[in-house]
PAPA-595107 format. One record per residue (C-alpha): residue number from 1; y, x, z. Coordinates in nm, 3 decimals. Layout:
BEGIN
k | y | x | z
NUM | Y | X | Z
...
This chain:
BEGIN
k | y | x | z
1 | 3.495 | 13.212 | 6.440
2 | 3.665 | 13.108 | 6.087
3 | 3.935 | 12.885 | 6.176
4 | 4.079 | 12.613 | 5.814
5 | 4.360 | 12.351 | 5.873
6 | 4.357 | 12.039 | 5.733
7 | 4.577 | 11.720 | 5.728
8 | 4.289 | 11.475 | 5.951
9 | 3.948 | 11.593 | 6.029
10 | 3.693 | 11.300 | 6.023
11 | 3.349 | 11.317 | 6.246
12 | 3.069 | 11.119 | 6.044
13 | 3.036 | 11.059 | 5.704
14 | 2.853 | 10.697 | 5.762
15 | 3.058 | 10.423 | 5.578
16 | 3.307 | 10.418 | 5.841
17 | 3.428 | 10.772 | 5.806
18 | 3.418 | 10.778 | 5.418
19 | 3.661 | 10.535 | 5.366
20 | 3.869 | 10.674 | 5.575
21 | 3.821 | 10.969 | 5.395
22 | 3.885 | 10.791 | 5.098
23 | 4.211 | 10.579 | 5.193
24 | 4.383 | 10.918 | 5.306
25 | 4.253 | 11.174 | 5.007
26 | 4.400 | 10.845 | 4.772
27 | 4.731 | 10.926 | 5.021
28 | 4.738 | 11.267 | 4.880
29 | 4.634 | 11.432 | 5.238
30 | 4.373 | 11.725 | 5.297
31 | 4.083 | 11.627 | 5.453
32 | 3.813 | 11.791 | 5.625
33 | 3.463 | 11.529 | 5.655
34 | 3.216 | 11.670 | 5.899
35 | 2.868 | 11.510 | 5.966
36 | 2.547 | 11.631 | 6.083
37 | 2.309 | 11.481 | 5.853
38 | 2.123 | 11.644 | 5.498
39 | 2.357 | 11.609 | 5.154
40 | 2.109 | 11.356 | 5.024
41 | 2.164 | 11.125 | 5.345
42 | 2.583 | 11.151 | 5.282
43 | 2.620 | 10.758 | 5.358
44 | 2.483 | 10.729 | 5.708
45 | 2.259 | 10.398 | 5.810
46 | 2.487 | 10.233 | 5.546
47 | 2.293 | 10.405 | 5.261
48 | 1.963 | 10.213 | 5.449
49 | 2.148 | 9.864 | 5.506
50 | 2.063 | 9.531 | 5.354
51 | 2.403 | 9.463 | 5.294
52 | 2.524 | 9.180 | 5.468
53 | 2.859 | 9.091 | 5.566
54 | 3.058 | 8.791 | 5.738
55 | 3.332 | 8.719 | 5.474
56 | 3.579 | 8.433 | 5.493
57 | 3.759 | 8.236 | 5.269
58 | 3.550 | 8.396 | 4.997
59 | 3.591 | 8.206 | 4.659
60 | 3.177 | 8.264 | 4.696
61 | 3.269 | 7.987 | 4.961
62 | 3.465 | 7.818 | 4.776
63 | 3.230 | 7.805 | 4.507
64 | 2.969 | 7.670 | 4.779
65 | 3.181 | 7.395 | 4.901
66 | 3.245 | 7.563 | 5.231
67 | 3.587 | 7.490 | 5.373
68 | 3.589 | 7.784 | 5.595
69 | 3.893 | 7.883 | 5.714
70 | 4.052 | 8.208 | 5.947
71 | 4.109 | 7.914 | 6.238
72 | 3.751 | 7.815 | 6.226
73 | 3.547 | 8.150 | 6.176
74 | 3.797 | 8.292 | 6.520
75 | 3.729 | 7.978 | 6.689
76 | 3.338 | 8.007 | 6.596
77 | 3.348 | 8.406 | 6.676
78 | 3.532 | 8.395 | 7.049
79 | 3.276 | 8.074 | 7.131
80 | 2.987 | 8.265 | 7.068
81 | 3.069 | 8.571 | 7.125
82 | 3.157 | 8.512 | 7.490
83 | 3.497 | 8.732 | 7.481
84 | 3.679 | 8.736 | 7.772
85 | 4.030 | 8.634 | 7.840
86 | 4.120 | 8.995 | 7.935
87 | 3.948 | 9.150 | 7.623
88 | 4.279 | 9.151 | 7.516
89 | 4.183 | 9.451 | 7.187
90 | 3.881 | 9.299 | 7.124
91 | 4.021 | 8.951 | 7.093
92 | 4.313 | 9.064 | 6.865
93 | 4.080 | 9.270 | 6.612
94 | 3.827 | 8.997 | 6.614
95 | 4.195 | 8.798 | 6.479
96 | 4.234 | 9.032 | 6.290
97 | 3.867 | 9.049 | 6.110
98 | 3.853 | 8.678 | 6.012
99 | 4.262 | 8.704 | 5.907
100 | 4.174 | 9.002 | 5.633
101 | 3.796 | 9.036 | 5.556
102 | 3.851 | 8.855 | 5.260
103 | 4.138 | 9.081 | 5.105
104 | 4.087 | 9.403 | 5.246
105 | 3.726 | 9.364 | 5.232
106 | 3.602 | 9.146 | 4.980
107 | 3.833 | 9.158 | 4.696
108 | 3.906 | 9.561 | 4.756
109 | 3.516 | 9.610 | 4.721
110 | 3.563 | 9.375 | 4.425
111 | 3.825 | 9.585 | 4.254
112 | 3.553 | 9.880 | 4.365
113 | 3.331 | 9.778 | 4.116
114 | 3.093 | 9.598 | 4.392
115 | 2.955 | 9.282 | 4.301
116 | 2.801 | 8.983 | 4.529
117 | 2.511 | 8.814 | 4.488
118 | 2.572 | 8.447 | 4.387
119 | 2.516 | 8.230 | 4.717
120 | 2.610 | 8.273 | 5.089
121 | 2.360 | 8.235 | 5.367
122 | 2.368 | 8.044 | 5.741
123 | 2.280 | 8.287 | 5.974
124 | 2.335 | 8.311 | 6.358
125 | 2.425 | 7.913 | 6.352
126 | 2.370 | 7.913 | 6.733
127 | 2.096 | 7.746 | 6.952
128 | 2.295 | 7.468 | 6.997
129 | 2.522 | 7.497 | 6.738
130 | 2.758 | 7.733 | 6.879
131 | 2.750 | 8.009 | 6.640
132 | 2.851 | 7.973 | 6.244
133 | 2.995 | 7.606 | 6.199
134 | 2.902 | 7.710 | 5.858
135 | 2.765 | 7.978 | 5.579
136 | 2.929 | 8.281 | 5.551
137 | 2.656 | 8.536 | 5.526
138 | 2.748 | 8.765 | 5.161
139 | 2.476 | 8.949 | 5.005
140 | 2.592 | 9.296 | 4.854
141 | 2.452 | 9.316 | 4.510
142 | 2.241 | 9.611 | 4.507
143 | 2.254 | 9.590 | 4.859
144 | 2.412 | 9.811 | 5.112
145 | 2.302 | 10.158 | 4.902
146 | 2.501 | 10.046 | 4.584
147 | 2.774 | 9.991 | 4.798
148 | 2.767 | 10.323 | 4.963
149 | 2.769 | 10.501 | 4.666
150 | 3.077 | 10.344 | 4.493
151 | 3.234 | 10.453 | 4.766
152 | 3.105 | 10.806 | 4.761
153 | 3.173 | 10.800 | 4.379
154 | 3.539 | 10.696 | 4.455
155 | 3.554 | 10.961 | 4.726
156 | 3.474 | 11.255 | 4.473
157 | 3.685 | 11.101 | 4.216
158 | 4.025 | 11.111 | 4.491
159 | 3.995 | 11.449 | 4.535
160 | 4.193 | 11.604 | 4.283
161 | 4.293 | 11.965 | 4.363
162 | 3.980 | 11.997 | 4.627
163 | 4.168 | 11.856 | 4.866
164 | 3.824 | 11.716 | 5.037
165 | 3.559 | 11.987 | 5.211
166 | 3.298 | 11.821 | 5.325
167 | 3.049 | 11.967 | 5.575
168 | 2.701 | 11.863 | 5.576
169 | 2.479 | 11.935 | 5.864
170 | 2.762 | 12.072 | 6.101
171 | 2.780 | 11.933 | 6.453
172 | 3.101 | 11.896 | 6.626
173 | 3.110 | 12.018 | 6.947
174 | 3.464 | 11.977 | 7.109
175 | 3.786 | 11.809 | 7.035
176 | 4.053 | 12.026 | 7.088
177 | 4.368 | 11.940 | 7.268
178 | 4.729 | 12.076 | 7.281
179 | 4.947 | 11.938 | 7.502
180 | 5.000 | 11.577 | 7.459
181 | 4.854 | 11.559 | 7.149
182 | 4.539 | 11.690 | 6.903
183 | 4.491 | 12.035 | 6.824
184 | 4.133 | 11.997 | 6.604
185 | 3.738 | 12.050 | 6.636
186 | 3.515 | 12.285 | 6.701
187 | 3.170 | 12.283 | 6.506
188 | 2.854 | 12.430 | 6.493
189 | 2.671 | 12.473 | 6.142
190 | 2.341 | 12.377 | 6.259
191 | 2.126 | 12.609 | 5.950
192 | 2.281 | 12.943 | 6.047
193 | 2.409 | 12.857 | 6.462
194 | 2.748 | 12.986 | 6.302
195 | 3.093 | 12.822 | 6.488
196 | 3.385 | 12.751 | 6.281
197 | 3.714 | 12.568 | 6.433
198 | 3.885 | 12.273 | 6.210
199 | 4.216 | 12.328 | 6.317
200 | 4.421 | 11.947 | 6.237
201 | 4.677 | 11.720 | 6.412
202 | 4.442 | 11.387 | 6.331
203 | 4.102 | 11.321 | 6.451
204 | 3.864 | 11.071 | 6.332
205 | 3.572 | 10.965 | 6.541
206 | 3.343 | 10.808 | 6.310
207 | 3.036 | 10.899 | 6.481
208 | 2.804 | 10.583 | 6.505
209 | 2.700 | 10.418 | 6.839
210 | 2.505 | 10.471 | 7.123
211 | 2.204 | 10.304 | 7.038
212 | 2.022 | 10.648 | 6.814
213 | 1.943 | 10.760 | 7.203
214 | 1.737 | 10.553 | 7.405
215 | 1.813 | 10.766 | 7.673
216 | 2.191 | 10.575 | 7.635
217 | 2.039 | 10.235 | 7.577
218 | 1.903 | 10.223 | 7.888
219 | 2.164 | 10.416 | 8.108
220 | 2.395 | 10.135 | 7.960
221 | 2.182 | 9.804 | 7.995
222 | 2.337 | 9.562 | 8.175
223 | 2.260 | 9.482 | 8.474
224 | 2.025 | 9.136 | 8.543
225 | 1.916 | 9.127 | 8.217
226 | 1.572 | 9.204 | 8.111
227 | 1.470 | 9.569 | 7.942
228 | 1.143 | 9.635 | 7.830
229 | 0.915 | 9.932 | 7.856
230 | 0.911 | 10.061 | 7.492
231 | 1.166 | 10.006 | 7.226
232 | 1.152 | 10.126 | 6.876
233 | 1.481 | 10.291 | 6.730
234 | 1.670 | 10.120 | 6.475
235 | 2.033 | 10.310 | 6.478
236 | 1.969 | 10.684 | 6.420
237 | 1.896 | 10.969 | 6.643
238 | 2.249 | 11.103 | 6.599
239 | 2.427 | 10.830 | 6.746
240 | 2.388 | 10.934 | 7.065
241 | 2.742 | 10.889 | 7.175
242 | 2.817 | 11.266 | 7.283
243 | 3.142 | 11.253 | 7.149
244 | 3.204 | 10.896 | 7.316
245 | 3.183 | 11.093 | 7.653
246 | 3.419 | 11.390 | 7.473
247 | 3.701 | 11.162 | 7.395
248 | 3.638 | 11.007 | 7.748
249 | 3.682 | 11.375 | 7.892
250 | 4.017 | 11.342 | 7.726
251 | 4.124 | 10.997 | 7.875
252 | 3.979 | 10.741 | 7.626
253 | 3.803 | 10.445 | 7.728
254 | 3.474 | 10.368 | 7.641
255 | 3.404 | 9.952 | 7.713
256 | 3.116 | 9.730 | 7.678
257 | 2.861 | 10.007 | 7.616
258 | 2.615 | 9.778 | 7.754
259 | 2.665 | 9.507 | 7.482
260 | 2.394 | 9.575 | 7.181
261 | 2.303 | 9.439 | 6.907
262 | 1.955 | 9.482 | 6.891
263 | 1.665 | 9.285 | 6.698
264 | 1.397 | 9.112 | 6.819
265 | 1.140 | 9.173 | 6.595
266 | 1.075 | 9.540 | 6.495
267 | 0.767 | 9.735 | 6.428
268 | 0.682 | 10.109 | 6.356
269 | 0.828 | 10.232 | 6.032
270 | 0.454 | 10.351 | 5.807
271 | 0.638 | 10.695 | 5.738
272 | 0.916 | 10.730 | 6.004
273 | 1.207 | 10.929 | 5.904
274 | 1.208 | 11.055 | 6.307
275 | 1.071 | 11.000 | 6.641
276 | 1.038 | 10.585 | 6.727
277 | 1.164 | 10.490 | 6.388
278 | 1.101 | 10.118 | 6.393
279 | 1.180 | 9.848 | 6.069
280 | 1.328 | 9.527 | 6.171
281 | 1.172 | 9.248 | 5.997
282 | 1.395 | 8.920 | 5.912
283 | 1.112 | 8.709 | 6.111
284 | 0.951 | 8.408 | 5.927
285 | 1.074 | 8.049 | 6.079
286 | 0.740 | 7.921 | 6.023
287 | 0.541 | 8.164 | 6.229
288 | 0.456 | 8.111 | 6.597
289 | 0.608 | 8.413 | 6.836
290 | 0.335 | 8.454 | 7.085
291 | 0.315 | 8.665 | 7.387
292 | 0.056 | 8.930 | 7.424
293 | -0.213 | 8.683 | 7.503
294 | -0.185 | 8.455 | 7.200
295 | -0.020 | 8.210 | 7.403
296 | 0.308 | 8.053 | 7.188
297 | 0.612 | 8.137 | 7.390
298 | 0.787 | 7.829 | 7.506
299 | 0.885 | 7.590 | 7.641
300 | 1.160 | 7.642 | 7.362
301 | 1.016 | 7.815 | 7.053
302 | 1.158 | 8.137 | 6.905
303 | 1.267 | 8.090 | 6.572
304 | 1.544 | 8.317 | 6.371
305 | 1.842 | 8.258 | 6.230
306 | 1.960 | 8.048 | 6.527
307 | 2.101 | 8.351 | 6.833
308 | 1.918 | 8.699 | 6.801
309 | 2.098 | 8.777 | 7.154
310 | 1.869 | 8.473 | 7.287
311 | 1.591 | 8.595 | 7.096
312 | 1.605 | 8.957 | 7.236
313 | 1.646 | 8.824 | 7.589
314 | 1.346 | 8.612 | 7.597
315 | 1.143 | 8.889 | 7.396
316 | 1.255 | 9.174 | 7.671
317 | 1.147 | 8.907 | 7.940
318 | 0.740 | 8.936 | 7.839
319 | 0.503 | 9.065 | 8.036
320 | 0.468 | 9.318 | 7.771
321 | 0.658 | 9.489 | 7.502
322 | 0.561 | 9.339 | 7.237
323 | 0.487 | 8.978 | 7.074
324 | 0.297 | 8.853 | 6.765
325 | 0.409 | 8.656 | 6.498
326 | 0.120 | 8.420 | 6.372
327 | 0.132 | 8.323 | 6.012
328 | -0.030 | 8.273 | 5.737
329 | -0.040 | 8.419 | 5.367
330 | 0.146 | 8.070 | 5.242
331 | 0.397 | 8.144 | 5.479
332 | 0.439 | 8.519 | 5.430
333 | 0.455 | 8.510 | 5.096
334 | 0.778 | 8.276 | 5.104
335 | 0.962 | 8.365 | 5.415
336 | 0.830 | 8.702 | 5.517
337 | 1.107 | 9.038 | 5.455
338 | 1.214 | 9.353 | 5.619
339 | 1.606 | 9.434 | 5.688
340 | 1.727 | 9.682 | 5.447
341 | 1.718 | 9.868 | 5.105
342 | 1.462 | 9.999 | 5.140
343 | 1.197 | 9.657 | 5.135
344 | 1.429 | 9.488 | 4.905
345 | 1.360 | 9.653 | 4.592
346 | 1.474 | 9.388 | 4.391
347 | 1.823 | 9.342 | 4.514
348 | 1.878 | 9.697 | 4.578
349 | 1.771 | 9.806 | 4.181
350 | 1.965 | 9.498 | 4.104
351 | 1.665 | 9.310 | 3.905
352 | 1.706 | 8.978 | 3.880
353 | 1.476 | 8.804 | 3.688
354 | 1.207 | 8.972 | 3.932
355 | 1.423 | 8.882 | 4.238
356 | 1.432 | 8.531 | 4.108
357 | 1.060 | 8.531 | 4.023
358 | 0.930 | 8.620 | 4.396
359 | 1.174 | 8.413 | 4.532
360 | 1.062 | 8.113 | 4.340
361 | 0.682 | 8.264 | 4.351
362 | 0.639 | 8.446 | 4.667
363 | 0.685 | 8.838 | 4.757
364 | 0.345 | 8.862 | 4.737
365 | 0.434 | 9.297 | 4.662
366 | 0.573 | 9.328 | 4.993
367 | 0.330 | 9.127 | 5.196
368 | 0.024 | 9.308 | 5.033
369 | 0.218 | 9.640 | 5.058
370 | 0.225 | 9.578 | 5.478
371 | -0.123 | 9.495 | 5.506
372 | -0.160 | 9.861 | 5.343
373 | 0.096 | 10.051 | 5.505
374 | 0.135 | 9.907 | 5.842
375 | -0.110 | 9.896 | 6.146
376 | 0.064 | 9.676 | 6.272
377 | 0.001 | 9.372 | 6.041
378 | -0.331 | 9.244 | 6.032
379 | -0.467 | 9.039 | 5.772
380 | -0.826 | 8.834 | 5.859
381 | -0.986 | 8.545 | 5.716
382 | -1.050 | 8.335 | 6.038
383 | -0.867 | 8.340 | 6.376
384 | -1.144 | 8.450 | 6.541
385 | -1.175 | 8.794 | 6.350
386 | -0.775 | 8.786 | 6.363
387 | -0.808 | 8.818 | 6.769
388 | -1.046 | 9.091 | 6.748
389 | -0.811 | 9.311 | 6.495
390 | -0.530 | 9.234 | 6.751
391 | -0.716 | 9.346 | 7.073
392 | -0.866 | 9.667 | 6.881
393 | -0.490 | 9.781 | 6.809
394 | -0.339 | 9.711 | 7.182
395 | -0.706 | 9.872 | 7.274
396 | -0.726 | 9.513 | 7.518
397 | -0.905 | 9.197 | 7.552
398 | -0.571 | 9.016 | 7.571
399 | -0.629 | 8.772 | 7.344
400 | -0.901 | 8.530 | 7.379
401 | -1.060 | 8.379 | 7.030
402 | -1.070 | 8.033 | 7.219
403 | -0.677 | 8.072 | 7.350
404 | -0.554 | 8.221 | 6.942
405 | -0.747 | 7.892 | 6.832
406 | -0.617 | 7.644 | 7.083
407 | -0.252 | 7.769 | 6.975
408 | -0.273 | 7.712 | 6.645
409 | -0.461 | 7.347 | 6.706
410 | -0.168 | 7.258 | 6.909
411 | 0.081 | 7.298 | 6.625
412 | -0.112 | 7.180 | 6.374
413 | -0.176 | 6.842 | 6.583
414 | 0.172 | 6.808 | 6.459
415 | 0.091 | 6.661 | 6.119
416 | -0.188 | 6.477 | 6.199
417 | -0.011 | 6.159 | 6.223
418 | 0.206 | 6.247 | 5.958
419 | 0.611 | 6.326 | 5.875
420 | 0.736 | 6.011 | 6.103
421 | 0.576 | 6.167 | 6.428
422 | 0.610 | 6.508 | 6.393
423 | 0.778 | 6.608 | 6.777
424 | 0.818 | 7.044 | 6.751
425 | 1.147 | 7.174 | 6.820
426 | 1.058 | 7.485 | 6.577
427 | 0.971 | 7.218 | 6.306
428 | 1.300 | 7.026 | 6.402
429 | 1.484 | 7.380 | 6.325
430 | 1.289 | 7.445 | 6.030
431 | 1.408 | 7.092 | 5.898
432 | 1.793 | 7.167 | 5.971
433 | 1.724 | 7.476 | 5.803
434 | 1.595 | 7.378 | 5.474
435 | 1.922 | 7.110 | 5.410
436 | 2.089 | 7.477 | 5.282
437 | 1.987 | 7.556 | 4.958
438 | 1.925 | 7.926 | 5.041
439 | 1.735 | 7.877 | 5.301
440 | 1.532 | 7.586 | 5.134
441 | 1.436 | 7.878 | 4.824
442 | 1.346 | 8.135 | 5.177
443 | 1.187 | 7.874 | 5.442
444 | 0.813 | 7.689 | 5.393
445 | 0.837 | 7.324 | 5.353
446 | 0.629 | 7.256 | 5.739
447 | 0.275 | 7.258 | 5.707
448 | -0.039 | 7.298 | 5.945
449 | -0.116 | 7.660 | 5.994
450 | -0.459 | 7.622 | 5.886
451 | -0.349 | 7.453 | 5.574
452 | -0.668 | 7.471 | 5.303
453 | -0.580 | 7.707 | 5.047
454 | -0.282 | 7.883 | 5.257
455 | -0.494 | 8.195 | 5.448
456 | -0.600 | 8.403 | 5.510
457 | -0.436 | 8.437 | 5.823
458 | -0.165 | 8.754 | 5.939
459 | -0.059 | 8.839 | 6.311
460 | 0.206 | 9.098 | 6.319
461 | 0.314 | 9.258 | 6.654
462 | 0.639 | 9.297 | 6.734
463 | 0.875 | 9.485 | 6.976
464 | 1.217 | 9.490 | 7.011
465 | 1.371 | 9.748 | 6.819
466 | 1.740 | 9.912 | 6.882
467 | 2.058 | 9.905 | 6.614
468 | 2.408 | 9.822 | 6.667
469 | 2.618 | 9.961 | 6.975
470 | 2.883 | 9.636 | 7.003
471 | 3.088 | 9.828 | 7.265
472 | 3.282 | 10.169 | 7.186
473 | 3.600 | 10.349 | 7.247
474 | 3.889 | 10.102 | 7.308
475 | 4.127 | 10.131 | 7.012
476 | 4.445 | 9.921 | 6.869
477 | 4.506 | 9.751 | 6.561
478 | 4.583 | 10.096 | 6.410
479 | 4.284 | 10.251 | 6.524
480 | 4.398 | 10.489 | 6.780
481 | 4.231 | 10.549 | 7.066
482 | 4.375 | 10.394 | 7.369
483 | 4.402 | 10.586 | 7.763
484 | 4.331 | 10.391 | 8.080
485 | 4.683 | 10.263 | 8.071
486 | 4.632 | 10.148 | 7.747
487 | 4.857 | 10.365 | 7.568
488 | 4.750 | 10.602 | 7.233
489 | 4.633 | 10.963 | 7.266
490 | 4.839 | 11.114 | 7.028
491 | 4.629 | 11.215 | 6.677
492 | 4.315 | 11.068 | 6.834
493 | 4.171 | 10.774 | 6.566
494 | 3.814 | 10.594 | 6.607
495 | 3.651 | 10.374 | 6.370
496 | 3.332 | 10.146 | 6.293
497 | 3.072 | 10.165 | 6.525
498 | 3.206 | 10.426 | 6.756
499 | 3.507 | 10.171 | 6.811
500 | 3.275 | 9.885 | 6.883
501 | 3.438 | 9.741 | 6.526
502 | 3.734 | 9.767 | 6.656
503 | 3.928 | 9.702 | 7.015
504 | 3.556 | 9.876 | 7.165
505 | 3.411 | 9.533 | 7.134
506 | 3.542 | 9.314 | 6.893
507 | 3.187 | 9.120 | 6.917
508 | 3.172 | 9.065 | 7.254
509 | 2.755 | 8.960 | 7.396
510 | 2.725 | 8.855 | 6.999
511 | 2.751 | 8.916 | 6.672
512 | 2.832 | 8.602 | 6.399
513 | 2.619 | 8.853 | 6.207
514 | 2.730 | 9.070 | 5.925
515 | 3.013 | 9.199 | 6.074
516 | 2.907 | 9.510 | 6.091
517 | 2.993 | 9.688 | 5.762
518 | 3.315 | 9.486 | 5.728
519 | 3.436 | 9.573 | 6.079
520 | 3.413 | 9.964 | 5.970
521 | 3.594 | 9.941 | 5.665
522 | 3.876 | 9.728 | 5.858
523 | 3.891 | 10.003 | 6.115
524 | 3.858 | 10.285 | 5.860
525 | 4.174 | 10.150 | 5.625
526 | 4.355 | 10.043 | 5.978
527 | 4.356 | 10.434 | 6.064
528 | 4.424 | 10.566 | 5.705
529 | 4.718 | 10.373 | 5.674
530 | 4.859 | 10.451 | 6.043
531 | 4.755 | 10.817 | 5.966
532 | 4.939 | 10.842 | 5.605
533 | 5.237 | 10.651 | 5.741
């Protein structure tokens, strides 16, 4: 077995783990950055992202108008988030989050060379208005990918004197231990079966979530809440939280693996990169979310952008798993688009005039490039033929032509009597909505579904589809990993998702949304600097 030494040896090579890298190569320490995955997917699920992040204080914001302050984003992020008066790590790193995303997140990716795009977005405002008082949604320009590789750029450009080895496609297999404190890894290179031991003082779990397994997701789903019988996969296959349970055999403690961050509205990725590889589409506000019969879900109507925990919830409640999202080409056109780079070829090539164009003009690319690609979105000229296309793909007579109809005549008897008498909670929403000027450019002006001129029709099923683990190994504000008594295991580090963003839940039941990426570069500089001293 060959046996190297190195300063820190850091498990995953997502976002999380190269900025670590990063932060301690800059620190003039030898590091040793082991992950599983192919050279070309060096990046992790950040490589994939849209690119979204929770930022505070931003002078985006300021720009905006938006007086948002530290005080109000905690006070907005505890409320809605549900944390508990003894989630004691969770509580300070969500402090912590709103306190420094915008200079050790925003203006270091600044000095990075990463740019933002020129407006910030309400998301996750609440169902009641108990999430985000107000916007603070930023766009990464060139989304999530361009960010990735400045920092992969950066990370080749720090390692003078090859201070760096980085291991592709190794998997490690144990943490070592000596005595009180950290000994190293063992690995496995997974082309030739060959072991090799990492011998190092520091440790860096930087390993993703739980949620790549399903066999995890459901072992952890809480208890009294709904699950449904199929989910599509989201996260990726290698977080499957083995070396969760490995730091666990060595006294760490995993919390809140139940908590998820899942999304309500996924559907089978055309050419899957592995086994149950689902997309997550951002759902339209002006579609109906029926059940499997064609019946609209109610009595309260689903519509985005207001509590994707509720959403999930009343999605995993169904008599089946999956919904459909009834629309129309008007509608699609506008509002209709897919979570991450890889849909959002505008932003991620970073072409604006053509971003600007389809927002003003409608992605009509991406809509007609699902109704080729996907099975799962059907495309018919009256909503009779539309039933028959969605019975032939669940291979059922679930939905009734006369019940799809009825549905849609029930909205639409909305705008019969015009603006004054309108009485839809999904159009009130819609309404709120549009008094943002980004979502005003994203969300239809309300209309009757069978609108002359706006077919032909599209019915998309859903399911729910797996992503973020919120829980993870409890760590402090330097990013070691805590004991049952709450006290460090010496040389043991976790960060991002494996942490649960920090404190092994800093979200609590809910994300404010995009505080994903930010949360792993908070934990990721948190443990270079206690690691470099």
């Amino acid at each position: 077995m060959r046996s190297d030494a190195f300063d820190a040896v850091i498990v995953g090579a997502g976002l999380a783990g190269i900025v670590t890298a990063l932060e301690l190569l800059r620190a003039g320490r030898r590091v040793a950055l082991v992950d599983r995955d192919l050279p070309e997917r060096l990046g992790g699920l950040a490589l994939w992202a849209f690119g979204g992040m929770a930022l505070v204080g931003t002078p985006l914001q300021a720009r905006m108008k938006i007086p948002d302050t530290p005080e109000r984003a905690l006070a907005d992020w505890l409320r809605f988030g549900e944390l508990g008066a003894d989630d004691h790590w969770p509580r300070r790193w969500a402090q912590h989050y709103v306190e420094h995303s915008r200079p050790q997140v925003y203006d270091w990716l600044t000095r990075e060379g990463v740019k933002f795009m020129p407006a910030v977005n309400w998301v996750e405002r609440g169902m009641q208005g108990d999430g985000n008082s107000l916007p603070r949604y930023h766009i990464v320009w060139g989304t999530s990918r361009e960010l990735t590789r400045r920092m992969i750029d950066a990370l080749r450009q720090a390692d003078s004197g090859g201070r760096l080895t980085l291991l592709h496609r190794h998997r490690v297999t144990r943490i070592e231990r000596a005595g009180a404190g950290i000994e190293g890894v063992e690995a496995v290179d997974e082309a030739s079966g060959r072991e090799i031991r990492l011998r190092a003082p520091v440790v860096v779990l930087a390993t993703g979530g739980l949620n790549g397994s399903h066999e995890q997701v459901r072992a952890n789903w809480p208890a009294g809440r709904p699950m449904p019988a199929a989910m599509l996969n989201g996260a990726h296959p290698y977080a499957d939280g083995s070396l969760h349970h490995a730091a666990a055999a060595l006294g760490a403690r995993i919390t809140h693996a139940g908590e998820m961050w899942n999304y309500a509205a996924g559907f089978p990725h055309p050419f899957p990169h592995f086994p149950g590889h689902g997309l997550s589409a951002i759902p339209c506000k002006s579609a109906l979310w029926l059940d499997h019969s064609g019946r609209r879900i109610g009595p309260e109507p689903l519509v985005t952008g207001f509590d994707t925990h509720w959403l999930c919830q009343r999605v995993a409640a169904q008599a089946k798993p999956w919904t459909w999202h009834l629309l129309n080409w008007r509608i699609a056109a506008r509002e209709f688009a897919i979570s991450g780079a890889e849909h959002n070829q505008r932003i991620r090539d970073m072409q604006f005039p053509l971003f600007l164009k389809e927002t003003l003009l409608g992605n009509h690319r991406l809509v007609r490039q699902m109704q080729r690609e996907s099975a799962d979105f059907l495309v018919a000229g009256t909503l009779p033929e539309l039933a028959a296309k969605m019975n032939a793909l669940t291979c059922s007579h679930d939905v009734r032509p006369e019940v799809l109809q009825a549905t849609a005549d029930a909205f639409d008897a909305n705008f019969a009597r015009g603006a004054r008498l309108h009485n839809d909670d999904q159009i009130r929403r819609i309404l709120h909505a549009r008094q943002w000027g980004p979502d005003r450019l994203r969300t239809c002006k309300p209309a009757p579904l069978q609108r002359k001129g706006a077919g032909p029709f599209i019915a998309i099923r859903m399911q729910l589809i797996t992503r973020k683990s919120l829980g993870g190994l409890r760590t402090d504000l330097h990013s070691r990993v805590l004991d049952g008594h709450d006290a460090p295991i010496p040389g043991l580090f976790c960060v991002g998702e494996a942490a649960g963003f920090g404190g092994g839940g800093a979200s609590g039941k809910r994300s404010l949304e995009g505080t994903f990426l930010p949360g792993c570069i908070l934990t990721a500089r948190a443990a270079a600097r206690a690691i470099a001293g």
